[in-house]
SEKEFI-141689 format. One record per residue: residue in one letter; x, y, z of N, C-alpha, C in turn. Coordinates in steps of 0.001 Angstrom, whole numbers, padded with zeros to 6 digits, always signed. Layout:
SEKEFI-141689
AXYZXYZXYZ;...
//
This chain:
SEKEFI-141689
X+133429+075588+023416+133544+076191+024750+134932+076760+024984;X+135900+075826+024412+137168+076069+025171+137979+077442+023715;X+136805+077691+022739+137178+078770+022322+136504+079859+022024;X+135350+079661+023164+134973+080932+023693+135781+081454+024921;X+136010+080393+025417+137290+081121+026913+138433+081896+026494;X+138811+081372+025349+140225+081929+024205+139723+083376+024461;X+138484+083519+023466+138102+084730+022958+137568+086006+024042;X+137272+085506+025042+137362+085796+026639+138417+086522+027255;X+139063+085600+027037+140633+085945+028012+141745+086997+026882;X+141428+086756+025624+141946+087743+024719+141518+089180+025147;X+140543+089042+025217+139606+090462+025285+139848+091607+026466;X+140392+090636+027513+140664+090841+028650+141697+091837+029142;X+142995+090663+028264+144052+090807+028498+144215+092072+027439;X+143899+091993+025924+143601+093633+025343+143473+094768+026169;X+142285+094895+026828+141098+095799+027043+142417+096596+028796;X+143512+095546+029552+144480+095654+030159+145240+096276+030303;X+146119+095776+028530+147103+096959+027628+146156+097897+027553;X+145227+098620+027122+144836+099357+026772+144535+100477+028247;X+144377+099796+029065+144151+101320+030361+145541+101485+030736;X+146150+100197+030619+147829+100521+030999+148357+101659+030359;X+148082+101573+029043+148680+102588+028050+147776+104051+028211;X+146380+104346+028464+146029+104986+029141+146534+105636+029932;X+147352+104854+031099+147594+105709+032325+149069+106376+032445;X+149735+105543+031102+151143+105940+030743+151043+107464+030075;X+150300+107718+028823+150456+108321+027950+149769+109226+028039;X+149520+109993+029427+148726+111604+029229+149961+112581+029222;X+149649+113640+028336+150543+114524+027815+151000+115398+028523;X+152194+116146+027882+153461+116793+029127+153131+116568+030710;X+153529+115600+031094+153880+115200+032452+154378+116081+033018;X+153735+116636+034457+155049+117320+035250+155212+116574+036479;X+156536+116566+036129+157545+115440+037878+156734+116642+038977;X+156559+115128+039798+156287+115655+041141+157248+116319+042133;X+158311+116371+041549+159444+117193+042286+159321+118085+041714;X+159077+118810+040696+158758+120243+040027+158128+121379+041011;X+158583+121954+041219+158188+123196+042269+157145+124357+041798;X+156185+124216+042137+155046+125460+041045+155710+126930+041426;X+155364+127848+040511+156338+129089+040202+155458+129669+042008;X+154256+129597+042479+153768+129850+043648+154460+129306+044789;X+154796+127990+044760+155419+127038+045844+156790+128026+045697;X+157642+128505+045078+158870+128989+044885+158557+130438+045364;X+157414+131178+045431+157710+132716+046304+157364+132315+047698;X+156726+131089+048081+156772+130359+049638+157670+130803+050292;X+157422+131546+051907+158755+131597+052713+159301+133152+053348;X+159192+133538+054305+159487+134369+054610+160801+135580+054300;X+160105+137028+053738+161247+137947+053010+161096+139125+053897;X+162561+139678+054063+162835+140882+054363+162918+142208+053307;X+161972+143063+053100+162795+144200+052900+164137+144719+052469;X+164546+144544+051669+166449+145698+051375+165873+146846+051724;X+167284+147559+052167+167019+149141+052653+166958+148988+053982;X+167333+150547+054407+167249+150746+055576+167105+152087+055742;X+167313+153095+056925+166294+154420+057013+167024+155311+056666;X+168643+155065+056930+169426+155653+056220+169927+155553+055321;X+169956+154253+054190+169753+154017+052713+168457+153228+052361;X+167159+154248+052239+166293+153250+052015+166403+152455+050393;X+167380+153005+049430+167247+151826+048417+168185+151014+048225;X+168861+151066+049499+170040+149697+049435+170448+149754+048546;X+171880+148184+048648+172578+148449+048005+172282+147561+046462;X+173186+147736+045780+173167+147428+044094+173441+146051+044212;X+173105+145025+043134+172406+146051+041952+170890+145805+042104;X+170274+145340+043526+168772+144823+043715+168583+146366+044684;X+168364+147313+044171+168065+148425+044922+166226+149196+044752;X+165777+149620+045941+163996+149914+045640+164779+151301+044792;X+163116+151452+044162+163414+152851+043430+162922+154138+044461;X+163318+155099+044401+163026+156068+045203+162033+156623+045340;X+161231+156540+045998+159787+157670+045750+159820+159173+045716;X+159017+159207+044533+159048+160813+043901+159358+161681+044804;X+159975+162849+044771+159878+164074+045860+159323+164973+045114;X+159376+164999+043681+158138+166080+043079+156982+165289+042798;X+156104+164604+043421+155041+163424+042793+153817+164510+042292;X+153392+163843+041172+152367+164759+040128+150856+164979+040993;X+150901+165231+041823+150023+165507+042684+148426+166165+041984;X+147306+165824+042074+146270+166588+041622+145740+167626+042822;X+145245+168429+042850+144379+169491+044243+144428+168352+045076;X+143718+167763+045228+143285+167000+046021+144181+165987+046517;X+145237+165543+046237+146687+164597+046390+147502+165730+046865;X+147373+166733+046807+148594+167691+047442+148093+167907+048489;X+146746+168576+048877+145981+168877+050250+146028+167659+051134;X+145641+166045+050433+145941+165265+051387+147486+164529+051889;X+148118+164984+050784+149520+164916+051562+150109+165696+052341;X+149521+166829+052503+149898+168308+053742+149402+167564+054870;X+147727+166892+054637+147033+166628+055633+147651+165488+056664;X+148076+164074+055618+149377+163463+056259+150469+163584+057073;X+150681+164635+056318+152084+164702+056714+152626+165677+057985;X+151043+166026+058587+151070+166470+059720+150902+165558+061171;X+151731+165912+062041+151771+164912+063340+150418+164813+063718;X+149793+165944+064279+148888+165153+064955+147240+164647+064019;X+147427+164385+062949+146476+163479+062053+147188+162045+061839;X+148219+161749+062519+148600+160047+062727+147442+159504+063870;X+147302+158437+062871+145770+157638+063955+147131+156549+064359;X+147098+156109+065502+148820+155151+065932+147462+153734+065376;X+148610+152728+064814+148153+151726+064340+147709+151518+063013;X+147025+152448+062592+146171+152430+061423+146947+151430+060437;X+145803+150889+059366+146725+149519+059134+147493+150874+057784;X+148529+149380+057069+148607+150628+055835+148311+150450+054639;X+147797+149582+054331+147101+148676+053107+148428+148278+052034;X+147528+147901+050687+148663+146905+050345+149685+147368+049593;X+149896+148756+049369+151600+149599+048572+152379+149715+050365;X+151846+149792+051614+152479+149835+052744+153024+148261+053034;X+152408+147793+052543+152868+146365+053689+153708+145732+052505;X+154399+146742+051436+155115+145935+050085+156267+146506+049993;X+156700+147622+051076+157459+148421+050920+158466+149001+052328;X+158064+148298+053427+158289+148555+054512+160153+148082+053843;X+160836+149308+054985+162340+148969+054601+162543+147948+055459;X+163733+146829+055516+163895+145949+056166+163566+146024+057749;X+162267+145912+057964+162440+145948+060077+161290+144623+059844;X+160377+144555+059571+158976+143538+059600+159536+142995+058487;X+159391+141541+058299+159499+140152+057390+158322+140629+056980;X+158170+139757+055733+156833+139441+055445+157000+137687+054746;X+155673+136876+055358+155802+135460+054791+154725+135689+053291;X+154885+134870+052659+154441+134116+051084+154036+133026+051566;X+152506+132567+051331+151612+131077+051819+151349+130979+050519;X+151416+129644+050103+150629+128914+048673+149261+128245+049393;X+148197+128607+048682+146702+127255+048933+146436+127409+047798;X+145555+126487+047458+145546+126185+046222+144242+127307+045394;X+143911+128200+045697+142983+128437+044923+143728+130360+045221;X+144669+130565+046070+145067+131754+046250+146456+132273+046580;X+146896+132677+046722+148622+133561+047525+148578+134140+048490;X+148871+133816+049670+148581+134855+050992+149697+135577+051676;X+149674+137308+051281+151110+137716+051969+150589+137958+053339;X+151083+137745+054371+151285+138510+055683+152001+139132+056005;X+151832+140081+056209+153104+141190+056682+153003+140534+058596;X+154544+140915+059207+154414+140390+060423+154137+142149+061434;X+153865+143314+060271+153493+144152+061163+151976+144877+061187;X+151355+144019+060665+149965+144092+060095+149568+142781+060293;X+148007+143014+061251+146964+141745+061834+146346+141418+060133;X+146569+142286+059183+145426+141828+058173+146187+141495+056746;X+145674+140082+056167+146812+139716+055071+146401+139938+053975;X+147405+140241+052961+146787+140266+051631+146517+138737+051125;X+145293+138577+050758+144786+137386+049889+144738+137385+048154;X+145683+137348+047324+145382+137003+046317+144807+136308+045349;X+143478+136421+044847+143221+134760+043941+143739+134857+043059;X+144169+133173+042698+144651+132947+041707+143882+131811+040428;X+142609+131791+041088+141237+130896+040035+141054+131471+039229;X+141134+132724+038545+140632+132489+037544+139389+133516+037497;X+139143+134116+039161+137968+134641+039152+138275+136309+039155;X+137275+137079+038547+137283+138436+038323+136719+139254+039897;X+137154+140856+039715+137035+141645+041027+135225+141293+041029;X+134428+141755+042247+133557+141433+042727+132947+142655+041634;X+131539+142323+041374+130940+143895+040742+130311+144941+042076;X+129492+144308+042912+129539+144908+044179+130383+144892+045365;X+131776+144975+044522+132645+145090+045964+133011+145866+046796;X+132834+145356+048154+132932+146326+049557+134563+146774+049594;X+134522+147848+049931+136313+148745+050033+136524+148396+051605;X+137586+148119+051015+138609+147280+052603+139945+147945+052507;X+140158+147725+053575+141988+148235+054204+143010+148025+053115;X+142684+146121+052584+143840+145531+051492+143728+145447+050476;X+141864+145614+050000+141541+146048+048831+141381+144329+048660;X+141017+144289+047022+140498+142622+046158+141865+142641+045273;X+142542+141324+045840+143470+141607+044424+143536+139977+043797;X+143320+139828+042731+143476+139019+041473+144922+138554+041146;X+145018+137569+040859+146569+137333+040309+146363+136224+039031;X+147050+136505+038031+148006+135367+037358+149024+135370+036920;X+149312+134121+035860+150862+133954+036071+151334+134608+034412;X+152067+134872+034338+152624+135222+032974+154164+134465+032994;X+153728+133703+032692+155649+132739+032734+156117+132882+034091;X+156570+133221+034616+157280+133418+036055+157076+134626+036639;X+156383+134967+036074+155719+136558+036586+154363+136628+037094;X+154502+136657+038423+152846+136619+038755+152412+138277+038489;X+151466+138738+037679+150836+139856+037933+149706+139889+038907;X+149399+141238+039414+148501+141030+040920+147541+142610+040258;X+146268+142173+040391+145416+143698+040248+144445+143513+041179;X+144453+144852+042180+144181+145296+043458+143685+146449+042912;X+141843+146421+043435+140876+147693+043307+140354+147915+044696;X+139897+148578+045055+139050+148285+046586+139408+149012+047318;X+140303+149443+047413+140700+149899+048830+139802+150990+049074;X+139916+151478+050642+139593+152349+051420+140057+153714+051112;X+141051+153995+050827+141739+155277+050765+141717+155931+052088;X+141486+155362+053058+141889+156132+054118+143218+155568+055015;X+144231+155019+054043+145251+154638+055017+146068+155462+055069;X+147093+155298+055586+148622+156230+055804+148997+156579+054727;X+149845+157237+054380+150746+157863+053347+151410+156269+052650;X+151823+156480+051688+152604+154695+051079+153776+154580+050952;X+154736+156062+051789+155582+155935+051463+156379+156370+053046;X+157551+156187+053136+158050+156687+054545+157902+155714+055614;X+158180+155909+057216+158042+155679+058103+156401+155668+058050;X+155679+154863+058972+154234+155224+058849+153884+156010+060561;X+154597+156123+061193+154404+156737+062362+154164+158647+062053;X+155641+158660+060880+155409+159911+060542+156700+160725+061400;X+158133+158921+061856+158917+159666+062799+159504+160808+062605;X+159654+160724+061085+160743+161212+060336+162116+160662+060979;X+162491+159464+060943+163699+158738+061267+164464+158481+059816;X+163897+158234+059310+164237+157871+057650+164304+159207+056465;X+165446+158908+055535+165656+159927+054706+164541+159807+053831;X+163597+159113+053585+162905+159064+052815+161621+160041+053304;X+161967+160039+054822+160553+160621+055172+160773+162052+055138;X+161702+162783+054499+161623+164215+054122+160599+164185+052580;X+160580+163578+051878+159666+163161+051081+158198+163645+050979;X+157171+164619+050341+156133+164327+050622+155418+163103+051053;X+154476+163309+051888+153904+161835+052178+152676+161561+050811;X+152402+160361+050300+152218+159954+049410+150565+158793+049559;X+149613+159782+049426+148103+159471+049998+147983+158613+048448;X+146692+157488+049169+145841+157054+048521+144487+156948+048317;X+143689+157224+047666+142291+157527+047634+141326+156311+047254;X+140414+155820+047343+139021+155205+047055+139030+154366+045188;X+139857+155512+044736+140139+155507+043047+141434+154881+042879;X+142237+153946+043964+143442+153799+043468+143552+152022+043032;X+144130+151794+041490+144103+150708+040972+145542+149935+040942;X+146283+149336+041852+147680+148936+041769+147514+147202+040946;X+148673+147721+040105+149161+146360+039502+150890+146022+039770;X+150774+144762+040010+152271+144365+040664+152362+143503+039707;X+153853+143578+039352+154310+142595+038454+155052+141517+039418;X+155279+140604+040038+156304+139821+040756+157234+139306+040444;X+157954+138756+040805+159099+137880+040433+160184+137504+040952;X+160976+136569+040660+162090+135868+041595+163557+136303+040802;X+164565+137181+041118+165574+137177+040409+166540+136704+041189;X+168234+136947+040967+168996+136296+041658+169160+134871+042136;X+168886+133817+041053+168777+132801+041434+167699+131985+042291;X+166471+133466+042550+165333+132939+043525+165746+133718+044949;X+166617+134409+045454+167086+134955+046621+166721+136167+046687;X+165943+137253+045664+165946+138241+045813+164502+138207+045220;X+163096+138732+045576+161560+138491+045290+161545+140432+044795;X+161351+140573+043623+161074+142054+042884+160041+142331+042685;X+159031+143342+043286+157769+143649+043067+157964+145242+042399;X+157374+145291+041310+157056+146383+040249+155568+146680+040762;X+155825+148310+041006+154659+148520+041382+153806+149657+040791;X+152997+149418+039693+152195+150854+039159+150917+151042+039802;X+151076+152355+040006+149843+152634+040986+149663+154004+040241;X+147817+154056+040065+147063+154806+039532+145929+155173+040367;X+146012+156379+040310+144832+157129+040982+144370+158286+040923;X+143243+158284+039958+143490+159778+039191+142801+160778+040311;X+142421+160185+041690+141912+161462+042111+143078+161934+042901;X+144159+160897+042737+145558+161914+043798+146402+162333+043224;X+146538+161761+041864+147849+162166+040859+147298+161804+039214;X+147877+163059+038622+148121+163065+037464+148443+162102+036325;X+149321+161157+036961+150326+160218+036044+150454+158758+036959;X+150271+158154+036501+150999+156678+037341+152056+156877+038151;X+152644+156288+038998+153837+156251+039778+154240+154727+039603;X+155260+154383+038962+155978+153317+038878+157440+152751+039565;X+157258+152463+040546+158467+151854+041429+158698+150256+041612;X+159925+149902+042186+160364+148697+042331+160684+148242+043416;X+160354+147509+044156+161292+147251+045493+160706+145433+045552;X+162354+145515+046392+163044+144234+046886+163108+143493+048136;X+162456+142275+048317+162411+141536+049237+164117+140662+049007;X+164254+140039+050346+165540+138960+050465+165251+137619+051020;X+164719+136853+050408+164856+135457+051149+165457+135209+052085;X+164550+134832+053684+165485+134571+054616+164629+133295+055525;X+165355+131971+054959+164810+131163+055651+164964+130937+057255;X+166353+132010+057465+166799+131751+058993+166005+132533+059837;X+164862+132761+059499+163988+133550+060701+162334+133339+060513;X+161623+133142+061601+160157+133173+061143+159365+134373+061449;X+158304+134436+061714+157597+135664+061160+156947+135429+062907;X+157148+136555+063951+156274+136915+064664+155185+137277+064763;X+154081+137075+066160+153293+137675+066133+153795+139364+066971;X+153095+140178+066077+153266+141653+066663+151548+142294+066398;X+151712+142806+067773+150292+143874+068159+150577+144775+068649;X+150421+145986+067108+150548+147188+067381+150352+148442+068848;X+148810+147694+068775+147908+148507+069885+148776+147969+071562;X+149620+146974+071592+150403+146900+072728+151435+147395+072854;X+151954+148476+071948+152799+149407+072042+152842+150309+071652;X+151566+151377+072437+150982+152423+071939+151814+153527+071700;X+151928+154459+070986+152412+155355+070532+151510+156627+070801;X+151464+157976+070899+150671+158962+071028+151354+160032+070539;X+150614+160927+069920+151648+162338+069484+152670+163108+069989;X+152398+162915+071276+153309+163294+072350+154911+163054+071667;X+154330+161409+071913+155799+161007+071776+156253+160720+070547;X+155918+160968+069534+156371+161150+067800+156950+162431+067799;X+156411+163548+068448+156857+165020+068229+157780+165344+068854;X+158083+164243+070155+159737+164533+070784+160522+163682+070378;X+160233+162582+069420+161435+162462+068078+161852+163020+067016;X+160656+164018+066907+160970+165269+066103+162200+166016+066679;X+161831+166565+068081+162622+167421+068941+161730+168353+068874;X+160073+168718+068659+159269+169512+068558+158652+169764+069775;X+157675+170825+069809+156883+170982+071010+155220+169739+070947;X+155185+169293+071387+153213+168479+071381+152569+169979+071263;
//
């Protein structure tokens, strides 16, 4: 009896060590203080630039948007069509090369959940949602304002691919009113169509203080060639992100065309 209890309590005390060592020894551990490369673009960013240097200063400067852009028929007619006052709809959202590029006036926050990335721009009701599961664009997907965009990680580089959109937003480049306040907005205005496929490269340089989005955008029914630009967010924990509603501070052609100094 008293060495079957032996053989009992051996077994026991084995079978013990053995989940202990179990619960020790699962492979590359990551410390719970480890910050996921997502948890680290968390946090509200401004824009560099401003209307009278929209690519700021060095050496984190946006790249300039084309003033000869490879325009196809149809990308030149709708940038005339733009770039006329009274075809500004006031509000219109500006989808997602607008809400990535605004020069420093609107923040934009970075949300981590776990299955996606959520930018909000604070001058736009509608956010970009990124997944980051794993899952592919929809095969019947409906065209929206922000479009479907996909993300993963490549080492510290989140890439982002965005199909969908509407093509009926604003120009992607400039003021979106169309004040012409900004040197940039002598610029053709810079349409997007139904056909346009943007891939963003992301990333954190400067120690994490400065968020760099690479932006190639393809669309063969508006242009010829890709357009490849860069622009720079600034980490700024000292401010949060308002609510702003456009439609409560209406704008009308009227009054865009006497910031021109034009006639309505």
């Amino acid at each position: 009896m008293r060495e079957n209890v032996a053989v009992v309590s051996r077994a026991v005390i084995l079978a013990v060590i053995l989940a202990l060592a179990g619960c020790t020894s699962s492979p590359n551990p990551v410390p719970a203080s480890e910050p996921s490369n997502a948890s680290r673009l968390t946090g509200v960013w401004v824009a560099v630039g401003t209307f009278d240097d929209p690519a700021g200063p060095a050496p984190w400067q946006n790249t300039p948007w084309p003033s000869n852009p490879p325009f196809t028929e149809w990308g030149a007619e709708r940038s005339r069509w733009l770039g006329d006052i009274k075809n500004v709809v006031p509000c219109q959202p500006g989808g997602p090369i607008f809400a990535m590029q605004d020069i420093g006036i609107f923040p934009i926050e970075i949300l981590e959940a776990g299955d996606r990335i959520v930018i909000k721009p604070e001058n736009s009701a509608l956010p970009r949602r990124i997944f980051t599961d794993g899952r592919g664009h929809p095969a019947d997907l409906e065209p929206s304002w922000m479009g479907h965009s996909i993300g993963r990680w490549e080492g510290d580089v989140l890439v982002v691919d965005t199909i969908g959109t509407t093509g009926r937003t604003r120009g992607m480049n400039g003021v979106g009113s169309n004040a012409r306040v900004s040197r940039d907005d002598s610029n053709p205005r810079l349409p997007t169509s139904d056909q346009l496929h943007l891939v963003e490269r992301i990333r954190l340089v400067a120690d994490g203080e400065i968020l760099e989005d690479e932006m190639t955008m393809t669309d063969p029914k508006a242009y010829t060639a890709p357009i490849v630009v860069k622009h720079y967010f600034q980490r700024r924990p000292d401010i949060e992100v308002f609510e702003y509603v456009c439609n409560e501070r209406p704008r009308n052609s009227t009054d865009v065309v006497e910031t021109l100094g034009g006639e309505p």
